[in-house]
C-alpha positions in Angstrom: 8.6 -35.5 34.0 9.7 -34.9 30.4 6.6 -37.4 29.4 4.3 -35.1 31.4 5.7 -32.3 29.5 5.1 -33.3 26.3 1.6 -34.7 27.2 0.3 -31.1 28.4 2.1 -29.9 25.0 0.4 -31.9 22.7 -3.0 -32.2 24.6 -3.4 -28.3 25.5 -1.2 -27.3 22.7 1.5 -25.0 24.9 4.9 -25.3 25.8 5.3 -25.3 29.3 7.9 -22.3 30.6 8.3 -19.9 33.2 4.7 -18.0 31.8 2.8 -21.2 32.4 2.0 -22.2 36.6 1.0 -26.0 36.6 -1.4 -26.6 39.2 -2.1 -30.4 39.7 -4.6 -30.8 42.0 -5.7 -34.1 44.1 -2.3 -35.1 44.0 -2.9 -37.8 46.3 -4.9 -40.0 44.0 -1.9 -40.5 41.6 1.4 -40.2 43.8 3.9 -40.3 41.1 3.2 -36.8 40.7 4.6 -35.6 44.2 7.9 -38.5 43.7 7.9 -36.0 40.3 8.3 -32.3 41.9 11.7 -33.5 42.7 12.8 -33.5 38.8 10.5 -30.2 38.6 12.9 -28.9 41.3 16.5 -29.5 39.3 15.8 -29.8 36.0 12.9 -27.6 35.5 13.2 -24.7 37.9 11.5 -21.7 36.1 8.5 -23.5 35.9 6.3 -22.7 38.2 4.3 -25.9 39.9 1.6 -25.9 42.5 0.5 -29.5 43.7 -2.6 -29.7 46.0 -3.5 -32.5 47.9 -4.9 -34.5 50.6 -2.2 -34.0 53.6 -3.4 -36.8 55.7 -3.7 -39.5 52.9 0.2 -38.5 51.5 0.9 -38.9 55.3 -0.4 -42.1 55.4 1.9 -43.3 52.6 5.1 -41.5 54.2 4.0 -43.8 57.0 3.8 -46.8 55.4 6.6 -46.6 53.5 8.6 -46.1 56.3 7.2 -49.4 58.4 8.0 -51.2 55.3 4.1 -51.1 54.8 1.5 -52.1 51.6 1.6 -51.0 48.2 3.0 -47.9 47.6 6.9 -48.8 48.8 8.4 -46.7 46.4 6.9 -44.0 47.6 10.1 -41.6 48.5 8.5 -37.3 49.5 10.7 -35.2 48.1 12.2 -33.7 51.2 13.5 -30.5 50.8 12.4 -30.1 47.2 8.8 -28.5 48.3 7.7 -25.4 49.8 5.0 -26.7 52.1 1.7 -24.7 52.6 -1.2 -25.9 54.9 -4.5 -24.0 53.4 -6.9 -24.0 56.6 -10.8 -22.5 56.6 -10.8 -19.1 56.2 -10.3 -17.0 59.5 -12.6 -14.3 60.6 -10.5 -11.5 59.0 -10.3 -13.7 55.5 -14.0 -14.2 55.6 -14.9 -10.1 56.2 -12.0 -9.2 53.3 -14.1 -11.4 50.8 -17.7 -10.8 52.7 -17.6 -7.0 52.6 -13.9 -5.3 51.6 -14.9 -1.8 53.4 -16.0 -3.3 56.5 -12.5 -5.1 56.4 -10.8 -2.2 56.0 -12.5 0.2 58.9 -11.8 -3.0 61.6 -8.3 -3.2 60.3 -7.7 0.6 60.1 -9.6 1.4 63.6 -7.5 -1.5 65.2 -4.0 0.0 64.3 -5.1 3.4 65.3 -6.8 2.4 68.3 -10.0 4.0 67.3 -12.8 4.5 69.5 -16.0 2.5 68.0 -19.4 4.0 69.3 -22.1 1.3 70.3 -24.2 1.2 66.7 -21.0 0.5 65.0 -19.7 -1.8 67.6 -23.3 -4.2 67.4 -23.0 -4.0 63.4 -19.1 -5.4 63.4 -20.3 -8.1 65.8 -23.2 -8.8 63.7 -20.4 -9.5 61.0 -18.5 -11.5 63.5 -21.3 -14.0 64.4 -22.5 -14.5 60.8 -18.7 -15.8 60.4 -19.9 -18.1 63.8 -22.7 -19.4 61.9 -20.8 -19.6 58.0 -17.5 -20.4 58.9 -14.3 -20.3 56.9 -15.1 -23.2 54.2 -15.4 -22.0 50.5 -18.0 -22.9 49.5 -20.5 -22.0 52.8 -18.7 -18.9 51.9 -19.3 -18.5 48.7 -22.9 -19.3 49.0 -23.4 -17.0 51.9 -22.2 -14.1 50.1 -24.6 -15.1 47.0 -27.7 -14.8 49.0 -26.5 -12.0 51.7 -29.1 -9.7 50.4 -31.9 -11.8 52.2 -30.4 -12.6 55.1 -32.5 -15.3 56.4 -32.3 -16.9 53.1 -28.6 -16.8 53.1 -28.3 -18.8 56.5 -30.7 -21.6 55.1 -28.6 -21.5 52.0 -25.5 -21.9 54.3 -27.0 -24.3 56.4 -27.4 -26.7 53.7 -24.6 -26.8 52.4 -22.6 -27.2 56.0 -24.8 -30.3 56.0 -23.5 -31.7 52.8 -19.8 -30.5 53.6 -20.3 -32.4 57.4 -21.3 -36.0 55.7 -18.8 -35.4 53.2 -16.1 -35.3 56.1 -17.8 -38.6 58.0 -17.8 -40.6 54.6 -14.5 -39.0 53.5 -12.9 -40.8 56.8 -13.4 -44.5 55.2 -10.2 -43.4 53.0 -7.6 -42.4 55.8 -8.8 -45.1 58.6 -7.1 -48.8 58.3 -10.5 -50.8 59.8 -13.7 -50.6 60.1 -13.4 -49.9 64.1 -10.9 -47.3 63.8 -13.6 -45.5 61.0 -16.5 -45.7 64.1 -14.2 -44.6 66.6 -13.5 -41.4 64.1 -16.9 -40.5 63.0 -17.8 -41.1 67.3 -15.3 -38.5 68.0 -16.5 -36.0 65.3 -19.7 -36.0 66.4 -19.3 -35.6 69.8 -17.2 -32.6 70.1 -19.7 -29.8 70.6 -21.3 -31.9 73.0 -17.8 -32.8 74.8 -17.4 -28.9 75.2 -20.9 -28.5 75.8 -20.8 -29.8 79.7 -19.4 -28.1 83.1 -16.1 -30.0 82.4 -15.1 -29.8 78.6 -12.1 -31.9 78.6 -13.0 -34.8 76.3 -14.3 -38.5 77.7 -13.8 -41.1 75.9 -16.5 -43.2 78.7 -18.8 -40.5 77.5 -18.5 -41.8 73.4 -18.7 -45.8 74.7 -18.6 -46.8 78.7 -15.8 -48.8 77.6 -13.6 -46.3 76.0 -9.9 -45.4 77.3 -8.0 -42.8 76.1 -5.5 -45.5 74.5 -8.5 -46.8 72.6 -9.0 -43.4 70.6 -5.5 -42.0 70.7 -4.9 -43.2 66.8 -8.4 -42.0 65.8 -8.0 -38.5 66.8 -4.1 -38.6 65.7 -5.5 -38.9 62.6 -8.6 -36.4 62.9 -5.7 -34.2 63.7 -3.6 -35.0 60.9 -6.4 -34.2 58.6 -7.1 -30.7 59.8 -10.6 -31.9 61.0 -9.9 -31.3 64.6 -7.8 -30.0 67.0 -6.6 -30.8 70.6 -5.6 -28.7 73.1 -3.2 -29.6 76.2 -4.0 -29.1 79.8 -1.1 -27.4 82.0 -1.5 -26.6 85.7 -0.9 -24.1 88.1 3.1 -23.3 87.5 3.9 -23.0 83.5 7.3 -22.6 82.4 8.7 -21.9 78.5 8.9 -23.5 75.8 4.9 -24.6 76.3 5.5 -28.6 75.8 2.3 -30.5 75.2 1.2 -32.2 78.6 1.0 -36.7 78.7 -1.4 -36.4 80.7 -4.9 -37.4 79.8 -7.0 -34.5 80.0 -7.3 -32.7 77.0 -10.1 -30.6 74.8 -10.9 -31.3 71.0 -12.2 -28.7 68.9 -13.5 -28.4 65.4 -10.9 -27.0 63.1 -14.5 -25.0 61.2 -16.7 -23.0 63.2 -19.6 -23.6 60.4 -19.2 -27.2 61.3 -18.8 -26.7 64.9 -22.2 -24.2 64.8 -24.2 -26.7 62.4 -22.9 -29.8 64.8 -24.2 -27.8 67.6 -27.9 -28.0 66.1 -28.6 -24.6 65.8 -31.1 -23.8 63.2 -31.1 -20.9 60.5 -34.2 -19.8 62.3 -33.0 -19.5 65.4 -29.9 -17.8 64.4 -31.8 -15.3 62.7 -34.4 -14.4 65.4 -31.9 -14.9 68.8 -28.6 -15.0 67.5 -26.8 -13.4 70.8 -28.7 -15.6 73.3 -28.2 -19.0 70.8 -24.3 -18.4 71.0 -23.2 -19.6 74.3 -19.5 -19.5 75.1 -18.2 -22.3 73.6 -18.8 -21.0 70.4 -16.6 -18.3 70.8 -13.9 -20.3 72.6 -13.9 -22.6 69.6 -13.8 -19.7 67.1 -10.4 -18.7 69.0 -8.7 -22.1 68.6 -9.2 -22.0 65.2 -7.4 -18.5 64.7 -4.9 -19.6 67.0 -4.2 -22.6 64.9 -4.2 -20.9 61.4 -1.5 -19.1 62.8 0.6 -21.9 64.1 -0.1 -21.7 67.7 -0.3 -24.9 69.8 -3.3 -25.0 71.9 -2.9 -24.7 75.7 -5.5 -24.2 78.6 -4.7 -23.5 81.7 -6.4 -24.8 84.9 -5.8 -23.9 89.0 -7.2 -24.5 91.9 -11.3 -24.2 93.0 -11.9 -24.4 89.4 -10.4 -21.9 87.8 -9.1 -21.7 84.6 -8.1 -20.0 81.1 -9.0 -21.0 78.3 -5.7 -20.2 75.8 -1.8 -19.8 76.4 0.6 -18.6 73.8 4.3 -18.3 74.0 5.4 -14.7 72.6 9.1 -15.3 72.9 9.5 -16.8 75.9 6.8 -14.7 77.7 3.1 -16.7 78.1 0.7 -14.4 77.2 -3.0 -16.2 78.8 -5.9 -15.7 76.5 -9.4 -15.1 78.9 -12.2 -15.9 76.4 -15.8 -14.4 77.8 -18.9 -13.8 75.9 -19.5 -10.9 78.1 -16.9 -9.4 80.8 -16.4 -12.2 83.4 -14.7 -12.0 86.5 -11.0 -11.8 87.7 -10.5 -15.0 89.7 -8.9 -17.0 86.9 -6.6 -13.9 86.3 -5.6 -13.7 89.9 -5.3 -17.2 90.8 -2.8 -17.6 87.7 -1.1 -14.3 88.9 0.0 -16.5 92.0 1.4 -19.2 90.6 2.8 -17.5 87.5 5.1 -14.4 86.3 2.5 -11.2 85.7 2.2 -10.6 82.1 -0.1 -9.0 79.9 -3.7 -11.0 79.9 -5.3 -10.7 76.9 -9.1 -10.9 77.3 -11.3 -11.4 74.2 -15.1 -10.9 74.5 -18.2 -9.0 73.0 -17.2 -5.8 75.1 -15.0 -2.5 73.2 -11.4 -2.4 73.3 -9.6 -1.3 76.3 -7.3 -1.4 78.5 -6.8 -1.9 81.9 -3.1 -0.5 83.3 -3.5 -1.2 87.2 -4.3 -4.8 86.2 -2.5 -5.1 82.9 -5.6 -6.8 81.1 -6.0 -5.9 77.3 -9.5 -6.3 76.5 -10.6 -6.6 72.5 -13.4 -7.6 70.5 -14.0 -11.0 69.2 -13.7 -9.3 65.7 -10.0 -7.5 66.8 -8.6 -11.1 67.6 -7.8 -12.3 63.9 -5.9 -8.5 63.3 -4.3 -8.5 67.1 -2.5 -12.2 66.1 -2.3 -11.2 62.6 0.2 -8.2 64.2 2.1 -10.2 66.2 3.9 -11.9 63.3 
């Protein structure tokens, strides 16, 4: 530490105090640097110190060191000497602070007050709502969709270019965090297929439907790792009667989704074009069932679906205290089948239903209904 010190002294000609925040970024490539926050910690505590890095690759190494594995046995993560913070794709309501500020601030104002939104208004925050469907929350297809939002056509190209770079980037980044060449097919197979995996009358995921000879055993450590690396995420199946804490299910039906929507919309296929001229009728539910996992997950949530009998289902639980709130996701109103068939097996409690209607709420059948562009401020006041 006191080396580093005197290097960044010397080199950028400052002294290093409680004025100066060192940021070291891509902290995995050179893990001294993370062994070093423990010295940063008790010796050097006004300083303030931000490391970034890849969490799946320092994982990897807290792994091996632990079997006893290659290289890097020295290796020790300073536990308890870091405060810890997972930075995720921005979430709808992160996207519309940076996208438009004033539009952030009537959704946010009109949701705490309860406000009644007339139609025009309503269509114009869900047109904001499904250009996040089609950007998603990474930087920089943020960034370059606010550049060009003046031409709007233009700015979806725009985007969809650079979700094309940012998706190989992730299929070639997976050669670094993958011990063989098998388990680096098996990853990039998974990737690829989750919108299509969704995309079918029964979304939980197949591995026969990736390779005829698949089990789940065979891609258990792939996706583990897909997980690890905040490029996916899995949600657990539990039937009929659910009981508190929510524990994550052994059995082997399960749904992945991708932890972007931008990737999840660009995987999809959907063209700029398309977007542009049909942008309601292109979005089928999925889309907006994978939108919710990734709120849910930004705020900690465990994903949990919910299935009965004669095929019906919900598509989110959350625990709220001991009290499973079940999250009905429809692009348009739906029925109340799910609802009641859950009812029977279950303890009534509030159902939250999130689609493309107005907010409201029904007291005979205790349903909360909210707009796809409420959700991120709804789970944003339940912290």
């Amino acid at each position: 530490m006191t080396k580093v010190l005197e290097y960044i002294q010397i080199r950028y000609d400052f002294i290093p105090d409680k004025n100066h925040l060192l940021f070291f970024d891509e902290a995995q490539e050179c893990l001294p640097i993370i062994k070093m926050m423990k010295h940063f910690c008790e010796l050097k505590r006004e300083i303030p110190v931000i490391v970034s890095d890849s969490l799946v690759r320092i994982k990897i190494n807290r792994y091996a060191h632990k079997r006893g594995g290659y290289a890097n046995k020295s290796f020790l993560f300073p536990v308890g000497k870091i405060n810890r913070l997972i930075i995720y794709p921005l979430t709808f309501d992160e996207f519309v602070y940076n996208y438009k500020k004033n539009i952030y601030d009537y959704i946010k104002k009109t949701f705490i007050n309860k406000t009644y939104i007339n139609e025009e208004i309503h269509k114009d925050l869900m047109d904001v709502f499904n250009d996040y469907l089609f950007v998603g929350g990474m930087p920089e297809a943020v960034n370059t969709f606010i550049k060009y939002k003046d031409n709007k056509a233009n700015a979806y190209l725009k985007v969809s270019n650079k979700l094309a770079e940012i998706y190989s980037d992730y299929l070639n980044d997976m050669e670094l965090y993958q011990a063989s060449t098998e388990s680096i097919m098996k990853s990039r197979l998974i990737f690829r297929n989750i919108y299509s995996q969704l995309n079918k009358k029964n979304k939980n995921f197949k591995p026969t439907q990736i390779n005829e000879n698949y089990k789940n055993r065979d891609i258990f450590t792939p996706i583990e790792w897909l997980i690890a690396a905040n490029i996916i995420n899995k949600s657990y199946l539990l039937k009929e009667y659910v009981t508190t804490p929510l524990i994550e299910s052994s059995d082997s039906m399960y749904r992945l989704y991708l932890a972007d929507m931008g990737l999840f919309t660009y995987q999809s296929g959907l063209n700029a074009k398309t977007f542009v001229l049909n942008k309601y009728n292109a979005l089928s539910g999925i889309y907006y069932e994978n939108y919710i996992s990734i709120e849910l997950v930004a705020r900690n949530y465990n994903l949990f679906y919910w299935k009965g009998k004669r095929n019906s289902e919900l598509e989110f639980l959350i625990d709220l205290g001991g009290v499973v709130i079940p999250i009905d996701c429809k692009k348009n109103k739906g029925s109340l089948n799910s609802i009641a068939e859950y009812r029977m097996h279950n303890k009534k409690s509030m159902v939250l239903k999130v689609s493309n209607n107005h907010y409201g709420y029904d007291e005979n059948n205790d349903i909360l209904t909210i707009p796809y562009y409420y959700l991120a401020f709804y789970l944003n006041s339940l912290n």
